[in-house]
ZADO-1210 file (C-alpha; in nm, 4 decimals, padded with zeros to 6 digits):
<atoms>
<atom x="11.7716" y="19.1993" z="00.4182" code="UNK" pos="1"/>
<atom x="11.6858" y="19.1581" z="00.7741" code="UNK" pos="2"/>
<atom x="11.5925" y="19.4496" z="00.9793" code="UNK" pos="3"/>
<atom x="11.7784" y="19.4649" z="01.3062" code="UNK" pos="4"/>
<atom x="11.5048" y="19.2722" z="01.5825" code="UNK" pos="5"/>
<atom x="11.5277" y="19.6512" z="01.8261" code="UNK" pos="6"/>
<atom x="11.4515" y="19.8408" z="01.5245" code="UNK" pos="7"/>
<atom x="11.0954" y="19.6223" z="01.4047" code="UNK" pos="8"/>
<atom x="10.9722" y="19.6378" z="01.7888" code="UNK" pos="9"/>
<atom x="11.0323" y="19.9963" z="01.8445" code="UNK" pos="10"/>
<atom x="10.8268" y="20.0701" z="01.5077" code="UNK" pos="11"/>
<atom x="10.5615" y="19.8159" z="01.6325" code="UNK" pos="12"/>
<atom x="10.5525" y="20.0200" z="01.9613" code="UNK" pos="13"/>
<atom x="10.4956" y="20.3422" z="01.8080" code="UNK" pos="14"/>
<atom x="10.2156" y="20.1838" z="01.6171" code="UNK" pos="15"/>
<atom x="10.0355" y="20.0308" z="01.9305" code="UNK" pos="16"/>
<atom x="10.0862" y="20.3943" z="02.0835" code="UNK" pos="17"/>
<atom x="09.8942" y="20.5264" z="01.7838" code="UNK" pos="18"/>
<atom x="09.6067" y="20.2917" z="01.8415" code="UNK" pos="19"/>
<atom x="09.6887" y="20.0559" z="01.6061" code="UNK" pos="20"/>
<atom x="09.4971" y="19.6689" z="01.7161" code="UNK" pos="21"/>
<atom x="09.6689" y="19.4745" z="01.4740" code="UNK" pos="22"/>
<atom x="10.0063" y="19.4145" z="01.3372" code="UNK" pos="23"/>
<atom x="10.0882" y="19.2368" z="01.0462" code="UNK" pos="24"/>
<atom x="10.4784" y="19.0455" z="01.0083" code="UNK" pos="25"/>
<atom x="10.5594" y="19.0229" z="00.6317" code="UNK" pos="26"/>
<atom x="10.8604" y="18.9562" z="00.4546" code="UNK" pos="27"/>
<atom x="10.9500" y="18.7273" z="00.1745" code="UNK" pos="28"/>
<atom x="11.0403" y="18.4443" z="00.4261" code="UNK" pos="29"/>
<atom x="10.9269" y="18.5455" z="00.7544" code="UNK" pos="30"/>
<atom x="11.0497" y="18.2270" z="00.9148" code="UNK" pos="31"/>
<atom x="11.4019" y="18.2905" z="00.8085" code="UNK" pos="32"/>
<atom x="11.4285" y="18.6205" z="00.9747" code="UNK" pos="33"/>
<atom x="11.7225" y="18.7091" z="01.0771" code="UNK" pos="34"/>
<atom x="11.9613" y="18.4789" z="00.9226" code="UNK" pos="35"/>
<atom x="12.1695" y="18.7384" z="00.7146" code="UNK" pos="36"/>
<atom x="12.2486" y="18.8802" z="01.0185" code="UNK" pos="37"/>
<atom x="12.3627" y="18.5842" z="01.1837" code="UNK" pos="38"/>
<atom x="12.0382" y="18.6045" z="01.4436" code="UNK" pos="39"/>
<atom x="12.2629" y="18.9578" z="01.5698" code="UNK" pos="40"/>
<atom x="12.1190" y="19.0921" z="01.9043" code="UNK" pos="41"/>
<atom x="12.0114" y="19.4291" z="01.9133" code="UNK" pos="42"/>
<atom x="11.8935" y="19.6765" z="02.2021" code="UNK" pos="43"/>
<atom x="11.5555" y="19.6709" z="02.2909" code="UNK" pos="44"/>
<atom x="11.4248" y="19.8552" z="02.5802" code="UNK" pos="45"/>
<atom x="11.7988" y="19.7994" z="02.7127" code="UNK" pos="46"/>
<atom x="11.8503" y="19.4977" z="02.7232" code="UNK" pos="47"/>
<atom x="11.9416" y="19.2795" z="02.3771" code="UNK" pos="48"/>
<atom x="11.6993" y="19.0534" z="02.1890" code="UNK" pos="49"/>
<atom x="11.8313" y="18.8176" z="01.9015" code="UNK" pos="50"/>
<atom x="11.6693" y="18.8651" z="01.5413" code="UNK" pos="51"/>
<atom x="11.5101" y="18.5158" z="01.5729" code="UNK" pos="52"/>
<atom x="11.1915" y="18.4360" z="01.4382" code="UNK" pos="53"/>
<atom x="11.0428" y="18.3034" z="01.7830" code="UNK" pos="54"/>
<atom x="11.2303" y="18.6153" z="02.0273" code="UNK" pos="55"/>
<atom x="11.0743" y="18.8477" z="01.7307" code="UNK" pos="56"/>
<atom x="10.7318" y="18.6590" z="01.7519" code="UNK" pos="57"/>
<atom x="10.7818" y="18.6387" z="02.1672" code="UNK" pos="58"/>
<atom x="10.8100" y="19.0114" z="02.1914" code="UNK" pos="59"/>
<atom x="10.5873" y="19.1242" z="01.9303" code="UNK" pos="60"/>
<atom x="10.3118" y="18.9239" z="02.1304" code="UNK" pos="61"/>
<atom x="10.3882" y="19.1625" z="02.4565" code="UNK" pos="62"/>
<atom x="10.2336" y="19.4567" z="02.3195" code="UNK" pos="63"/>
<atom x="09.9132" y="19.3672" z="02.3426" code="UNK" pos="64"/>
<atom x="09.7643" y="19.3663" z="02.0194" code="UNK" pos="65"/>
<atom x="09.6627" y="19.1006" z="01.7485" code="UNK" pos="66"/>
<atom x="10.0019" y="19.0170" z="01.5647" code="UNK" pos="67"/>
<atom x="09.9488" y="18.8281" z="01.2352" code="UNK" pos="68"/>
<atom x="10.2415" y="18.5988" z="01.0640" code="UNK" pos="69"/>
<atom x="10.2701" y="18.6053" z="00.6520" code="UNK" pos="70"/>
<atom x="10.5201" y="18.4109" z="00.4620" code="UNK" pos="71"/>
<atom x="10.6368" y="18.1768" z="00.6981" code="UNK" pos="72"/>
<atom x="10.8078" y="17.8447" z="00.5767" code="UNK" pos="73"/>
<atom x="10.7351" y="17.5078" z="00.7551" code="UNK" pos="74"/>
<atom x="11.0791" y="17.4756" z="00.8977" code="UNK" pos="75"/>
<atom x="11.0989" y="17.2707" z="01.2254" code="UNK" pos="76"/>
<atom x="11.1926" y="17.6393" z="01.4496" code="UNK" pos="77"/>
<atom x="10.8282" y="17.7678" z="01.3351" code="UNK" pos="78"/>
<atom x="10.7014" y="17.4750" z="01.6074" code="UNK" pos="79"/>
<atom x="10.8111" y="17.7212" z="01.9008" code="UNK" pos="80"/>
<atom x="10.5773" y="18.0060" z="01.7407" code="UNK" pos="81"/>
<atom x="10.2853" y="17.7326" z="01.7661" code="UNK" pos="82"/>
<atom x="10.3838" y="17.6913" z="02.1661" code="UNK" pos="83"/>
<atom x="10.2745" y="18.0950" z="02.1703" code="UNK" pos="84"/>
<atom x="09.9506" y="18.0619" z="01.9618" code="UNK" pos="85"/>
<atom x="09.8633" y="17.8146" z="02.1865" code="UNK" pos="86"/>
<atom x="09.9606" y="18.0315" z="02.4598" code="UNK" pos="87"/>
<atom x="09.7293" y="18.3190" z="02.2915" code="UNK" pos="88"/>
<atom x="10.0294" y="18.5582" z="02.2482" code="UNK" pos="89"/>
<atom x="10.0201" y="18.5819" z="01.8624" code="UNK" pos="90"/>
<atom x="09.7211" y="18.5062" z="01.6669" code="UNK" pos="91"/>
<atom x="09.6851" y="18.1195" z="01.5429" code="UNK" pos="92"/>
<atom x="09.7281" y="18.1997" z="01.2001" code="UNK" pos="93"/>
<atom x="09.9930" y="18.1288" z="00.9656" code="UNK" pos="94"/>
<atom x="10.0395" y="18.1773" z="00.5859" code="UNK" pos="95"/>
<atom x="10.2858" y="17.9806" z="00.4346" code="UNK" pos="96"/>
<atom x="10.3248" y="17.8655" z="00.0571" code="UNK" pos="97"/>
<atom x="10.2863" y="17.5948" z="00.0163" code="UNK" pos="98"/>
<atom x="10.2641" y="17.6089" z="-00.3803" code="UNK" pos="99"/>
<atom x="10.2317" y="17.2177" z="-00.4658" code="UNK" pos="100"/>
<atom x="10.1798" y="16.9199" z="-00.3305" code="UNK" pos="101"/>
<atom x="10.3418" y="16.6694" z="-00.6346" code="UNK" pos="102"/>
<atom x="10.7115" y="16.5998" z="-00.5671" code="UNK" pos="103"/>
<atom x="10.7929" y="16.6601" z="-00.8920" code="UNK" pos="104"/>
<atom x="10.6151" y="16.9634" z="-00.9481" code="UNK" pos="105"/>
<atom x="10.7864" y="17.1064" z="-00.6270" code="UNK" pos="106"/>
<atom x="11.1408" y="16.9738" z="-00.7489" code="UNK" pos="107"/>
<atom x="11.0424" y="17.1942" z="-01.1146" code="UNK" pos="108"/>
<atom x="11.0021" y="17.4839" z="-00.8892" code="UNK" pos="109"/>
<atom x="11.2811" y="17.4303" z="-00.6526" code="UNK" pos="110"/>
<atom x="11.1185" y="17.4081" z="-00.3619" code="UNK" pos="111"/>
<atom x="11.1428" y="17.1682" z="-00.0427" code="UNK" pos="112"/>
<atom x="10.9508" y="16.8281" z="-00.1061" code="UNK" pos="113"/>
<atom x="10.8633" y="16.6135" z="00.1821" code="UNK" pos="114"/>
<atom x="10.4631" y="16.6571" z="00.1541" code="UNK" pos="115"/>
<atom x="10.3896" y="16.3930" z="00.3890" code="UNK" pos="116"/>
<atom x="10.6572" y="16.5294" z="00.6630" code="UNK" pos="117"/>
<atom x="10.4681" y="16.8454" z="00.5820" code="UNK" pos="118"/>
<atom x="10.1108" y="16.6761" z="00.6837" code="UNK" pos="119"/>
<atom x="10.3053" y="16.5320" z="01.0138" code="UNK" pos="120"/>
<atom x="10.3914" y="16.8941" z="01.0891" code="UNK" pos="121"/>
<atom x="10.0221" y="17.0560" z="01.0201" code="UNK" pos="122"/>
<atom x="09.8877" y="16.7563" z="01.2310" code="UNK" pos="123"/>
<atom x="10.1195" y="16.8206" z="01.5304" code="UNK" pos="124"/>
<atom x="10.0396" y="17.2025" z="01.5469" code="UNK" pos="125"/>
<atom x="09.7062" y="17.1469" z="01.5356" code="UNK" pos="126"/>
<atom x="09.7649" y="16.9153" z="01.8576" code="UNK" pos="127"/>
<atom x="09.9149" y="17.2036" z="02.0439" code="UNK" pos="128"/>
<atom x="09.6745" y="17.4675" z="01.9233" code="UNK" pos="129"/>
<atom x="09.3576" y="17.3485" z="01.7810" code="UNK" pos="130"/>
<atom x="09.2371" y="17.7095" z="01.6813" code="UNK" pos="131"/>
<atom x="09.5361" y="17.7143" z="01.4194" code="UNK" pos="132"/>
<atom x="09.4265" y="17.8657" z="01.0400" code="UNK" pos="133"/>
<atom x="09.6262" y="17.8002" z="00.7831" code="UNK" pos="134"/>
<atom x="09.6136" y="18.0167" z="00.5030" code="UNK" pos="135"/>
<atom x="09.8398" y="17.9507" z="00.1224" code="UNK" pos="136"/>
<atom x="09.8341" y="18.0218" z="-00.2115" code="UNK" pos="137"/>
<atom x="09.9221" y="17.7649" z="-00.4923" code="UNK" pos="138"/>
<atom x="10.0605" y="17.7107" z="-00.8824" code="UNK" pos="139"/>
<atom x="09.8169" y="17.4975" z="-01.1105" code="UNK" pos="140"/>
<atom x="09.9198" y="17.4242" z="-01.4634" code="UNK" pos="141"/>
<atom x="10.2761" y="17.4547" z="-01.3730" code="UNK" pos="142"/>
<atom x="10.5233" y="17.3582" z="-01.6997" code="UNK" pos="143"/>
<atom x="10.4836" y="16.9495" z="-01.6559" code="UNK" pos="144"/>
<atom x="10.1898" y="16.9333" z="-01.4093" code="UNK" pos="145"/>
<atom x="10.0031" y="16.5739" z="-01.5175" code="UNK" pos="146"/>
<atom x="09.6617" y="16.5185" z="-01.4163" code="UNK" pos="147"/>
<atom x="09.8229" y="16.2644" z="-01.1672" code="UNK" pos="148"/>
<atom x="10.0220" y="16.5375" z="-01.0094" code="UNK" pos="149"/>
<atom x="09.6873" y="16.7521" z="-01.0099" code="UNK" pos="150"/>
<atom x="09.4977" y="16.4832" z="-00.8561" code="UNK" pos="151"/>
<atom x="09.7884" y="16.4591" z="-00.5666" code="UNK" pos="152"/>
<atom x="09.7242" y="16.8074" z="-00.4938" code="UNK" pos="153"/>
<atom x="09.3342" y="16.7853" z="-00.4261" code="UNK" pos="154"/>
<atom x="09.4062" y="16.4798" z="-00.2121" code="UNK" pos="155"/>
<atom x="09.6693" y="16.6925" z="-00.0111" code="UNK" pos="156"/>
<atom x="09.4356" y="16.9660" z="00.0092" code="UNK" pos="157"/>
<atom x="09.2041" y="16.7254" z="00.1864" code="UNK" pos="158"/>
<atom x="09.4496" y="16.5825" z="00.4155" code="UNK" pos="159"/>
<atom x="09.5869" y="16.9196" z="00.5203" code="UNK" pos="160"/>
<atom x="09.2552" y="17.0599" z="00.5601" code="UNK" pos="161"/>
<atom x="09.4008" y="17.4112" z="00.4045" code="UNK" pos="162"/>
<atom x="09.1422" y="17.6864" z="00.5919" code="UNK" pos="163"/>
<atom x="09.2107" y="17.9591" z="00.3286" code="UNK" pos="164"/>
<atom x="09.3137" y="17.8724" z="-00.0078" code="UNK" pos="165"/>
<atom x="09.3945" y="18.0652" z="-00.3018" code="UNK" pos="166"/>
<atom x="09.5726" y="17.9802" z="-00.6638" code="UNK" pos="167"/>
<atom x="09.7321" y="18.0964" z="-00.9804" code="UNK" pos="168"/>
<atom x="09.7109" y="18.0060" z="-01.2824" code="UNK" pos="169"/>
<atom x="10.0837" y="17.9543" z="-01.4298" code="UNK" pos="170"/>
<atom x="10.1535" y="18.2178" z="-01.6332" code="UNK" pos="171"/>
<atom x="10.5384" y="18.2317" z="-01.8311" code="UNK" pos="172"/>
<atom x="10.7482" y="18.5435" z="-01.6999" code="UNK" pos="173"/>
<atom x="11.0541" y="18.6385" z="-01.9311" code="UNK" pos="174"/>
<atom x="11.3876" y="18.5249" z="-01.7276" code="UNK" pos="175"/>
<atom x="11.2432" y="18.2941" z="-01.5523" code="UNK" pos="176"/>
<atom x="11.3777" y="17.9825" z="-01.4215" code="UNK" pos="177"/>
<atom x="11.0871" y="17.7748" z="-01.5151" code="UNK" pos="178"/>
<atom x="11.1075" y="17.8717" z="-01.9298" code="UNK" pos="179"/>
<atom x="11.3762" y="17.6802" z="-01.9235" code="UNK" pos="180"/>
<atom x="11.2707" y="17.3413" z="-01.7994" code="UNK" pos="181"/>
<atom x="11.2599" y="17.1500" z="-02.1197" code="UNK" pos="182"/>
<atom x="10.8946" y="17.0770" z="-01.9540" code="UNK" pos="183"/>
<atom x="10.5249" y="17.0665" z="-02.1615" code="UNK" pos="184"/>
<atom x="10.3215" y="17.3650" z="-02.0775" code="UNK" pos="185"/>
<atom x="10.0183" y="17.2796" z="-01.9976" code="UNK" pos="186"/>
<atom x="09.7552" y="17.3987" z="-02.2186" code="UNK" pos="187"/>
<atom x="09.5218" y="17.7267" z="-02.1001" code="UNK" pos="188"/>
<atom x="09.2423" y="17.5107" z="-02.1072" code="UNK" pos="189"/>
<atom x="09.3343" y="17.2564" z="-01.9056" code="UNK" pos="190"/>
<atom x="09.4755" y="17.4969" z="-01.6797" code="UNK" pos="191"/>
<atom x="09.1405" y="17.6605" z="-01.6331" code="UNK" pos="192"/>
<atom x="08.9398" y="17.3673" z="-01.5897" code="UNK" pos="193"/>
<atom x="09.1847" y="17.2770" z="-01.3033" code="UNK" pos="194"/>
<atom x="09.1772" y="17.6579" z="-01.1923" code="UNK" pos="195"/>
<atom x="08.7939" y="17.5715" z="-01.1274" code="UNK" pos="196"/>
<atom x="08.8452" y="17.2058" z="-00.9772" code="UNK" pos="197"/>
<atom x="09.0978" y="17.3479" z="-00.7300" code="UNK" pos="198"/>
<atom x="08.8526" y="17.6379" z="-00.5881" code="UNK" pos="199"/>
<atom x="08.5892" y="17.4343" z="-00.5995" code="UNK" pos="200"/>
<atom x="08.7618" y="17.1729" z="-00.3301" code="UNK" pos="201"/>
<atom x="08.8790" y="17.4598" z="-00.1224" code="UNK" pos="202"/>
<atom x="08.5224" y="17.6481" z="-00.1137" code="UNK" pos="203"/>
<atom x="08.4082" y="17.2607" z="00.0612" code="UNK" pos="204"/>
<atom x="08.6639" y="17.2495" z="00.2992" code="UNK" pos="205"/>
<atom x="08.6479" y="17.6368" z="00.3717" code="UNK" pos="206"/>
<atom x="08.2709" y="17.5793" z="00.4062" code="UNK" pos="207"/>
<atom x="08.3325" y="17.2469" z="00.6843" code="UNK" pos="208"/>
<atom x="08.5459" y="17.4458" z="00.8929" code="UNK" pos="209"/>
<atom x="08.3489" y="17.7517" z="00.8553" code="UNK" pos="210"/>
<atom x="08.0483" y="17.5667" z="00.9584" code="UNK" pos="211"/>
<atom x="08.2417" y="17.4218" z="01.2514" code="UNK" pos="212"/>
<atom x="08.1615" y="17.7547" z="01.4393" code="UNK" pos="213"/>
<atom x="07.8118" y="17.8321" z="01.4344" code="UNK" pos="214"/>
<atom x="07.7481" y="17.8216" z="01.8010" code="UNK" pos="215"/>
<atom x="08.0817" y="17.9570" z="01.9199" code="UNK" pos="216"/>
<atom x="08.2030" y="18.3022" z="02.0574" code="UNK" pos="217"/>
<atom x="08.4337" y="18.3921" z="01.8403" code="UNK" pos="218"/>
<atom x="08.6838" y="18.7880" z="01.9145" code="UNK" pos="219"/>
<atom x="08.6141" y="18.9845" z="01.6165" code="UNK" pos="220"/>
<atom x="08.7953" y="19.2931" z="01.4756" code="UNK" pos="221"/>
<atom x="08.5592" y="19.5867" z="01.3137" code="UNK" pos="222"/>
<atom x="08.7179" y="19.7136" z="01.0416" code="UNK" pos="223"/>
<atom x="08.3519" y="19.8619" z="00.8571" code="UNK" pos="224"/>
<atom x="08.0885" y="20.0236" z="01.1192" code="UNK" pos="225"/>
<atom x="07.7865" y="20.1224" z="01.1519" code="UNK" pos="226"/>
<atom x="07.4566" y="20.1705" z="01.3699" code="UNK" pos="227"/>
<atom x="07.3621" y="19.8404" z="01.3843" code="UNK" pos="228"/>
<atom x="07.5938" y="19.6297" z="01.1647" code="UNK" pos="229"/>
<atom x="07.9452" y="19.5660" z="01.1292" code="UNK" pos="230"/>
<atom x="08.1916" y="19.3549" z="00.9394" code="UNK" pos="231"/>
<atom x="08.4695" y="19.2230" z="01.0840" code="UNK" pos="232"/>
<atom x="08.7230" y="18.9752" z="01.1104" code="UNK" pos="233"/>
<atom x="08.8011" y="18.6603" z="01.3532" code="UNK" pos="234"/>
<atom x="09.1557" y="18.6077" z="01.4591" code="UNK" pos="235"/>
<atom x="09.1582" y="18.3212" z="01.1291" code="UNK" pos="236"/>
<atom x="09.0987" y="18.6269" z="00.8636" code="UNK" pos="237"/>
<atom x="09.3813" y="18.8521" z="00.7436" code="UNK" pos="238"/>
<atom x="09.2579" y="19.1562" z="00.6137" code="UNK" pos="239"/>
<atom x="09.1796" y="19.1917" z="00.2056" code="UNK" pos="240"/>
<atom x="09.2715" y="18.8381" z="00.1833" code="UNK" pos="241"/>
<atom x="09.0835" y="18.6465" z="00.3620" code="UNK" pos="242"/>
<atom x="08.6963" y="18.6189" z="00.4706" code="UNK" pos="243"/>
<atom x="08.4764" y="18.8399" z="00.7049" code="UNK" pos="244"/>
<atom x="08.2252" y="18.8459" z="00.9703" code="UNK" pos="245"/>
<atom x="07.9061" y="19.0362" z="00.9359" code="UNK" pos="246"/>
<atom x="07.8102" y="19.1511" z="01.2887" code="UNK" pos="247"/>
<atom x="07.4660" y="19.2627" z="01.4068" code="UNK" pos="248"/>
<atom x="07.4892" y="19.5085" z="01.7008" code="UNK" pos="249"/>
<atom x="07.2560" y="19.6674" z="01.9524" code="UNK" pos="250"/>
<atom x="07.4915" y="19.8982" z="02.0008" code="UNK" pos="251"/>
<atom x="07.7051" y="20.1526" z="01.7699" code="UNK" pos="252"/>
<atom x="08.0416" y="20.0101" z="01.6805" code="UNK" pos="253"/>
<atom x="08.3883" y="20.1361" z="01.5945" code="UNK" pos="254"/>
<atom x="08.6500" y="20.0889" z="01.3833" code="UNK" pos="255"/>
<atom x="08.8964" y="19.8823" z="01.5429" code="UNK" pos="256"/>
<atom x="08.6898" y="19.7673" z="01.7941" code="UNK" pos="257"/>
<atom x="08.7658" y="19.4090" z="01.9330" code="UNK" pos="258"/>
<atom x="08.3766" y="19.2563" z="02.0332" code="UNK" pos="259"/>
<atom x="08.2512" y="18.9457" z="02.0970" code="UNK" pos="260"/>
<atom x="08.0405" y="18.7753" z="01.8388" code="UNK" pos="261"/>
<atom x="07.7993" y="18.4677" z="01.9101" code="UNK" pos="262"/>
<atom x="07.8755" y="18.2943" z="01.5617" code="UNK" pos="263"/>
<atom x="07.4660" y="18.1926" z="01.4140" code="UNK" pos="264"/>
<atom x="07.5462" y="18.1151" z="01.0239" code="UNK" pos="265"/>
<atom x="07.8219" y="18.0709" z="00.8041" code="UNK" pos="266"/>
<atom x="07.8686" y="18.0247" z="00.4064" code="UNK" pos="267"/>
<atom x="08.1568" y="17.9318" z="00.1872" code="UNK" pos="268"/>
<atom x="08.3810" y="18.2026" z="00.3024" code="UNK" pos="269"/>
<atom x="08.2087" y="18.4303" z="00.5737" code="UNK" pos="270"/>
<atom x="08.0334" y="18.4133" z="00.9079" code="UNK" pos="271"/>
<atom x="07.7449" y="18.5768" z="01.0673" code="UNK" pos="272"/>
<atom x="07.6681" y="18.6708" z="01.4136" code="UNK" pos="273"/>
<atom x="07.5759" y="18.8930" z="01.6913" code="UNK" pos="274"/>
<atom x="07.7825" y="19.0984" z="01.8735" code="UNK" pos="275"/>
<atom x="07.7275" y="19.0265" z="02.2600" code="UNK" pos="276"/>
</atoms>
């Protein structure tokens, strides 16, 4: 159930009063916020703001602070959040998902097809904000998944140019939906070896990108400190989740700190740099 839009930003201003440098929006579809309530307006700072996604994104990005989006579905109303990445209000970083790329895998799992609409969408956002990281999780092995449909998710992967990737294995739940199919499991074997051949093509792409910004200045949130050394996060990395940035320092660091870091190496998953 949707939390009334005056009630999330007066939480979210308590927090930046604390000190708190980044908020993160999660929900189990952040993109449809608000829709059990009929998008009700609330008070906020007297005067009322809708429980929209965007007016909930728009004022979240007034407090000053990194605000990170989870969950969010590729409906066409998440374009308007892109307009205020672009505009540096929010971070540029969305995770949505996605779960599948194969039609029919998507149609087992009830959930929206349209892949290729889906690439149209990626491509346009990354017109209007070019920084944009994309983060998802996926389902391999799912009850009926063919090496064909396997094969259309690696090429998908490659078109979308997913930053950070992760996957499941499917595993049976009792009650599910999905037991009752009528659909071949796919056996645990196979559903390793394609466990391996997934991660495998997202530790290249992650790696591309990755290497994309040696060179660059990059903000960077400390979240370990030290002396010398810090690791970090850029405005693309989510915290547990995603990957890090090891900073050198010639100065002491703090927790929480937001420092500019001259990007000099990167590997599959993290960068390194020097504060500056």
């Amino acid at each position: 159930m949707s939390r009334p839009a005056g009630d999330i930003l007066r939480e979210a201003e308590k927090l930046v009063a604390a000190g708190v440098k980044e908020l993160l929006v999660i929900s189990q579809d952040t993109s449809a916020y608000g829709l059990d309530l009929k998008y009700a307006e609330s008070s906020y700072q007297e005067r009322p703001v809708k429980a929209k996604f965007l007016d909930l994104a728009r004022e979240l990005g007034q407090l000053g602070v990194w605000v990170r989006l989870h969950y969010v579905y590729p409906y066409p109303h998440v374009d308007g959040v892109i307009e205020l990445m672009a505009e540096g209000k929010i971070l540029p970083y969305l995770d949505i998902p996605f779960q599948h790329a194969s039609p029919k895998i998507l149609r087992a799992m009830k959930r929206p097809g349209g892949t290729e609409k889906t690439l149209e969408r990626i491509e346009k956002w990354r017109e209007v904000c070019p920084d944009l990281t994309l983060r998802s999780t996926f389902i391999v092995g799912f009850p009926g998944e063919t090496e064909e449909d396997f094969e259309m998710l690696l090429d998908w992967l490659q078109d979308a140019k997913i930053d950070r990737a992760g996957a499941f294995k499917y595993e049976p739940v009792a009650g599910a939906s999905a037991n009752d199919l009528g659909l071949p499991h796919v056996a645990s074997e196979v559903q390793e070896i394609r466990y391996k051949r997934f991660m495998e093509a997202c530790q290249k792409i992650s790696a591309r990108k990755l290497k994309d910004k040696i060179g660059k200045r990059l903000p960077v949130i400390v979240d370990q400190a030290g002396l010398r050394e810090a690791v970090g996060r850029s405005k693309g990395d989510a915290p547990e989740i995603d990957g890090k940035v090891h900073v050198a320092s010639r100065r002491p660091l703090r927790q929480g700190d937001i420092v500019t870091v001259k990007i000099e190496r990167a590997d599959a998953y993290d960068l390194h740099g020097t504060a500056i």
